[in-house]
Residue, then its C-alpha position, 0 to 999 in steps of 0.5 A: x615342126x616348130x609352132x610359136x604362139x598359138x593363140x585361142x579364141x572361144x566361140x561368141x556361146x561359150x561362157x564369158x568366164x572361160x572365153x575371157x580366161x582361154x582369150x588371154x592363154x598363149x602357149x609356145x610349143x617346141x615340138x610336134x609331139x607336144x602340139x599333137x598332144x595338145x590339139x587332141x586335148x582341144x578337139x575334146x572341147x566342142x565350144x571352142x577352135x583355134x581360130x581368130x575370127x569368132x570375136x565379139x564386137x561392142x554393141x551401138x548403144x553400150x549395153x553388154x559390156x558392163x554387168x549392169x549395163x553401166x555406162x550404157x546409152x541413157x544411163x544416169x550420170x553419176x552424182x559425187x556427193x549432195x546435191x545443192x538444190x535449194x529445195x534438196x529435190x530439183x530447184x536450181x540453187x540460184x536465187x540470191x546468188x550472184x547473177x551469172x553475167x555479173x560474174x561473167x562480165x567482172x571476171x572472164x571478159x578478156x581484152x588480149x589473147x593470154x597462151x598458154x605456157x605449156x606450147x600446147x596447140x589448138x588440137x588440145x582443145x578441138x579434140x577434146x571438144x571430139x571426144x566430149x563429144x563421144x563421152x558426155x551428152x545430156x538433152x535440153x529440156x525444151x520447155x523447161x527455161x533457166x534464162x540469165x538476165x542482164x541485171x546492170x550497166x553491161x559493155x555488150x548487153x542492154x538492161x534486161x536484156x535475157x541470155x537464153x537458156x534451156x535447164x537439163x531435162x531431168x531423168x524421168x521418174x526422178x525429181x520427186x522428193x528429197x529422197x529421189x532427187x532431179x538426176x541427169x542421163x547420158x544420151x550417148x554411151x560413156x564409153x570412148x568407142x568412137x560413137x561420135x563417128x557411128x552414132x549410139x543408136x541403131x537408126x543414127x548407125x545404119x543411115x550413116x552406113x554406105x548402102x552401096x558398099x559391099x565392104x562396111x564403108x561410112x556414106x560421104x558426099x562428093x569432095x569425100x565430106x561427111x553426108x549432107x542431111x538430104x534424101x541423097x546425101x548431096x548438098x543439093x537434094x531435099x531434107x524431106x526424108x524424116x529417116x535422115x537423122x537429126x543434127x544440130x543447127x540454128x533455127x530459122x522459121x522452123x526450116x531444117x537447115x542443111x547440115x553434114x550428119x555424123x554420129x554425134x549431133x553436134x558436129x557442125x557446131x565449128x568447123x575444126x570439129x567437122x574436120x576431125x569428124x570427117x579425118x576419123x570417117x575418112x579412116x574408118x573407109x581407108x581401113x576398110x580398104x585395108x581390111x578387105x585387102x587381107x580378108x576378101x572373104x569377109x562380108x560387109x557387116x564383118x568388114x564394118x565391125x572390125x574397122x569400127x574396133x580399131x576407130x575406137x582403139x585409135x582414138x581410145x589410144x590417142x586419149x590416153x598416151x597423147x591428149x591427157x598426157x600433153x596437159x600434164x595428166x597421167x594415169x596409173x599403169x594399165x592392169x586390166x579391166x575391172x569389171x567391179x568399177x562404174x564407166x558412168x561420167x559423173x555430173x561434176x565432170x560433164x557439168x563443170x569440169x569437162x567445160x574446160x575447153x572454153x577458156x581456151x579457145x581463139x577468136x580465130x581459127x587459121x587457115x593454111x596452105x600446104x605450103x605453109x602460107x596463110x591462106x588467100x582467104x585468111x582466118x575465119x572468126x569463131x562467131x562467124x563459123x557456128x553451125x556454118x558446115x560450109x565453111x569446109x567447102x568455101x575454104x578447099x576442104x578440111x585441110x587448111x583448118x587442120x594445118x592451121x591447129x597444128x600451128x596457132x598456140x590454144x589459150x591459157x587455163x585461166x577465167x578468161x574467156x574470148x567475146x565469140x564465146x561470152x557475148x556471140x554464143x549461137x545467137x538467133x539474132x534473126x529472131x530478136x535473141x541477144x547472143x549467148x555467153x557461155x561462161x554465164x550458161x556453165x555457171x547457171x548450168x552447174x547451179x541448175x544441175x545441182x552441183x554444190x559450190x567449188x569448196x564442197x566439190x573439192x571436199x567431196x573428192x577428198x581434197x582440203x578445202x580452201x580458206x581464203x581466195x589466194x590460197x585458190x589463185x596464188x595470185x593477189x590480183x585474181x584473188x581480189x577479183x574472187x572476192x569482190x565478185x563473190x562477196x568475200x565469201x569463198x564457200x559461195x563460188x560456183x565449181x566451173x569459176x573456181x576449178x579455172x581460178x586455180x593455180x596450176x599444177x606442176x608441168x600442167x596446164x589444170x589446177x588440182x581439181x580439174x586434174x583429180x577429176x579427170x584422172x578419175x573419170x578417164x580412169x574409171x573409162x579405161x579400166x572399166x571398159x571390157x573392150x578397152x584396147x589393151x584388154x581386147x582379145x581379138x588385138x594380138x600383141x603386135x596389133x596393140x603396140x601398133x594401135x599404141x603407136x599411131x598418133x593423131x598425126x599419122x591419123x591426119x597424114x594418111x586422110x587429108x591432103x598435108x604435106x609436112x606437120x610436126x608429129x606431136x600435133x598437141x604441141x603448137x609449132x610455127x611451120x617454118x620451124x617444122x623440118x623441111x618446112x618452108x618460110x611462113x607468109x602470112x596474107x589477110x584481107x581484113x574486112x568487116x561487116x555491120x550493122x550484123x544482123x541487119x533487115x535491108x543495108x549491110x555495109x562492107x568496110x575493107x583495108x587494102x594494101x595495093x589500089x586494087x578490085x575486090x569481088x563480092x560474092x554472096x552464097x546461102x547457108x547452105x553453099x548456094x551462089x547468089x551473087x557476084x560483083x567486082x568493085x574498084x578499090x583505093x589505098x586504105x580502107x575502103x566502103x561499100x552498102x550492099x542492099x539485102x531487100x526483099x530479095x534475101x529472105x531472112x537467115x544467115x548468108x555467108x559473103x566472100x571477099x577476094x582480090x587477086x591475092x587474097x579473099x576473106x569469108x565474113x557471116x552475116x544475117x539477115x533479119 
């Protein structure tokens, strides 16, 4: 009898030392005789059989994998270096500085789009919005105020008039004096495990579970979406249910809007990240299926859990061998766990350097078919699509959103940043708010969580400092610009300007701080991670190589209704250039509403190509059919006055333009 590769599992109560010892031994026999031998030297040893099934799982908020629970839900982020508070305790380092907007609107106001040169596609930025989302999330203090005033002639903006801002809420029982200054906690775990999709709570973790499957499957509402935030988890039922966990949204008189619940809070703040929110519940489901195929005397709870492991190695395996390496990011070969390391996020990475992203986003997010046409709906502007979840059901699914990311080139690395970001940030423009700007609130962010300027940052991760604004930029013209915003005095510019300023690293789309920092962060994720992937001892080897090999592509093909996409969806390519893909045809209605917000008359102004009708419909925020009416048109652009009288209440409505060939989905609303 020949036996290759037996493989050794430990029971859950045995020490961890010698199960994690045992877990890795694999031993080859060649004959009986040698297998009887050794099995009689197992029988011996009560606390462990060969069998695989015994496996330890992650536990939902991270406790249990660090010694010291590192890492863990609500652990202090970690501080590299002083901190800058004026007063060495807590007070933001902002008096005298330059005032947040000036900068904004001197350096990162963009007037033309700017690609990127490394082909990258609008998958880098979205995923890593989703997997920020699964690492890193600090809580507003909701009373505690950093407002960013407008303090001179601005494009946008009036004089005087406040950028809303909320200060980080201080990790309790810090802040106290110079010897325990104001530090910052994680309120989800730090570990890339897939908390995004499950929550990092108990409560988020078991509401968002399918009460009705008897095989570990995710809830999902009809059309095979996330759960809707009601008692049924149907658009259409109540939000009444205090159980019903809470999520982000714009806030109108106080009333709980209708939003799509996942693991993470902030998953309906755009819709390509609902997309890849919903692909990843999707998958979980499709394991499921999977799982309970090959084990059908597995329970519910099992079930769950195994498909859960492999949603975080999936998405842990993605990370590593596909996003950070398509910007140029490459880590050291993986050697094991080191238990010894610290898998906290650092307050420089979540406050500064992990707001990358928000240079490289589009005004427009494309929509497409699956023939590779441009959708009849065309495109959808980013400021119309914050916190609108049904987006997704206006434009046939998440389907078209993910076809049109595999295509549309992301920005450049660089300080500009698009208006839908700088000056129609989440605005409640319903209550009276002028619109957010992001690129502002980052540099008030790190200056009221404490981090020092870019210089001492770069000091602190053992990089030169620099001594003049070229020797940051390579590049004269950005360089002047440095200087004049920041008063000629390069040890004055706030982190987050100065990591984007920064010339480009080789065959990379990051400057030399952004990428030692995150080299360093997602190195100490992996390696100090107990149930990283690689280090699992429940994945054999065959399964490790198979979790290496799936691609976010194979991800997306096997959970959403596509056709043809490239397999390295991180690299843009136009669909007509993938194999066997058809001609590109792009259609778009090109329509505008104003004044927005309004109280009574909104005003439509459309172009058309061919005299023809056009449909109005308006829905509510939350999908409903309000109205429908057909208009003749002419050649040209043509005008139109909608009344939104006493019969709209305030909020935001969501109006729908379509001819025969065409249609457009513009936000408006309603004071």
């Amino acid at each position: 009898m020949i036996l290759n590769e037996i493989k050794i599992s430990i029971f859950d109560n045995s020490s961890q030392d010698l199960r994690s010892l045992l877990n890795l031994i694999t031993v080859n026999y060649r004959t009986y005789n040698r297998l009887r031998v050794f099995s009689t030297f197992v029988l011996g040893l009560s606390f462990f059989v060969c069998n695989a099934q015994n496996v330890e799982y992650r536990t939902i908020d991270g406790t249990g994998n660090h010694p010291q629970n590192l890492g863990a839900k609500d652990a202090l982020i970690v501080r590299i270096g002083e901190n800058a508070y004026v007063d060495g305790i807590s007070q933001p380092a902002a008096p005298n500085r330059t005032n947040p907007r000036s900068i904004s609107t001197y350096i990162f106001q963009q007037n033309e789009r700017v690609d990127n040169r490394l082909n990258l596609s609008d998958y880098v930025w979205a995923f890593g919005q989703f997997l920020d989302h699964d690492i890193s999330l600090v809580h507003d203090n909701p009373v505690e105020y950093a407002p960013i005033s407008v303090v001179e002639d601005d494009d946008f903006f009036q004089t005087g008039d406040i950028i809303a801002m909320n200060r980080s809420q201080g990790a309790t029982g810090t802040g106290t004096d110079i010897s325990n200054p104001r530090e910052y906690t994680n309120a989800i775990t730090s570990f890339i495990d897939a908390s995004n999709v499950y929550g990092s709570d108990e409560a988020r973790a078991e509401w968002l579970r399918d009460p009705e499957s008897s095989i570990g499957k995710l809830k999902v509402s009809s059309g095979n979406f996330l759960p809707w935030n009601t008692t049924s988890g149907e658009i259409g039922e109540p939000t009444s249910d205090p159980s019903i966990p809470e999520m982000d949204n714009l806030d109108f008189d106080g009333q709980i809007q209708k939003s799509y619940v996942a693991g993470d809070t902030r998953a309906n703040e755009n819709p390509l990240l609902l997309s890849l929110h919903t692909l990843f519940v999707r998958e979980h489901n499709r394991m499921c299926d999977v799982l309970h195929a090959e084990n059908p005397g597995w329970t519910s709870d099992k079930i769950y859990l195994e498909a859960r492991k492999w949603i975080g190695a999936y998405l842990q395996s993605i990370t590593f061998y596909e996003w950070l390496p398509s910007q140029g990011v490459y880590l050291p070969t993986y050697n094991g766990y080191r238990p010894n390391l610290d898998p906290r996020v650092s307050n420089v990475f979540s406050a500064a350097a992990f707001r990358m992203g928000h240079t490289l986003i589009n005004s427009d997010l494309i929509r497409m078919q699956d023939d590779g046409a441009q959708m009849t709906t065309g495109n959808v502007a980013l400021r119309d699509a914050y916190f609108n979840p049904t987006l997704l059901n206006l434009s046939g699914g998440i389907e078209p959103f993910l076809r049109g990311m595999a295509t549309n080139l992301q920005q450049d690395f660089d300080c500009k940043v698009i208006d839908d970001l700088r000056n129609f940030l989440f605005a409640d423009t319903a209550n009276g708010a002028v619109g957010g700007d992001l690129a502002a609130i980052n540099i008030n962010r790190g200056r009221e969580r404490g981090l020092p300027d870019y210089n001492t940052v770069r000091y602190n991760l053992g990089l030169p400092r620099v001594n003049d604004f070229i020797g940051i930029t390579g590049d004269a013209y950005s360089a002047e610009e440095l200087a004049t915003i920041y008063n000629g005095d390069y040890d004055d510019i706030d982190p987050w300007v100065g990591m984007l300023a920064e010339e480009h690293e080789d065959e990379a789309i990051l400057g030399k701080t952004v990428m030692t920092i995150l080299e360093r962060q997602f190195e100490l994720l992996r390696d100090a991670d107990r149930f990283y992937f690689e280090n699992d001892p429940s994945f054999t080897a065959e399964e490790i190589e198979k979790i290496k090999q799936t691609t976010l592509q194979d991800i997306i093909m096997r959970n959403a209704d596509i056709s043809l996409m490239q397999k390295e969806v991180f690299e843009a390519m136009p669909y007509e250039e993938i194999p066997n893909g058809p001609q590109l045809l792009p259609l778009q209605l090109e329509a505008s509403l104003y004044p927005n917000p309004t109280a009574d008359e909104l005003h439509v102004k459309y172009y058309m190509e061919i005299a023809q009708p056009v449909t109005i419909t308006m829905y509510s925020s939350n999908g409903e059919l309000l109205s429908s009416n057909e208009y003749s048109s002419v050649l040209g652009d043509n005008f139109l006055m909608l009344n939104l009288g006493n019969d709209y209440p305030r909020g935001l409505y969501n109006i729908k333009l379509e001819t025969a060939d065409s249609f457009k989905i513009l936000r408006v609303v309603k004071r």
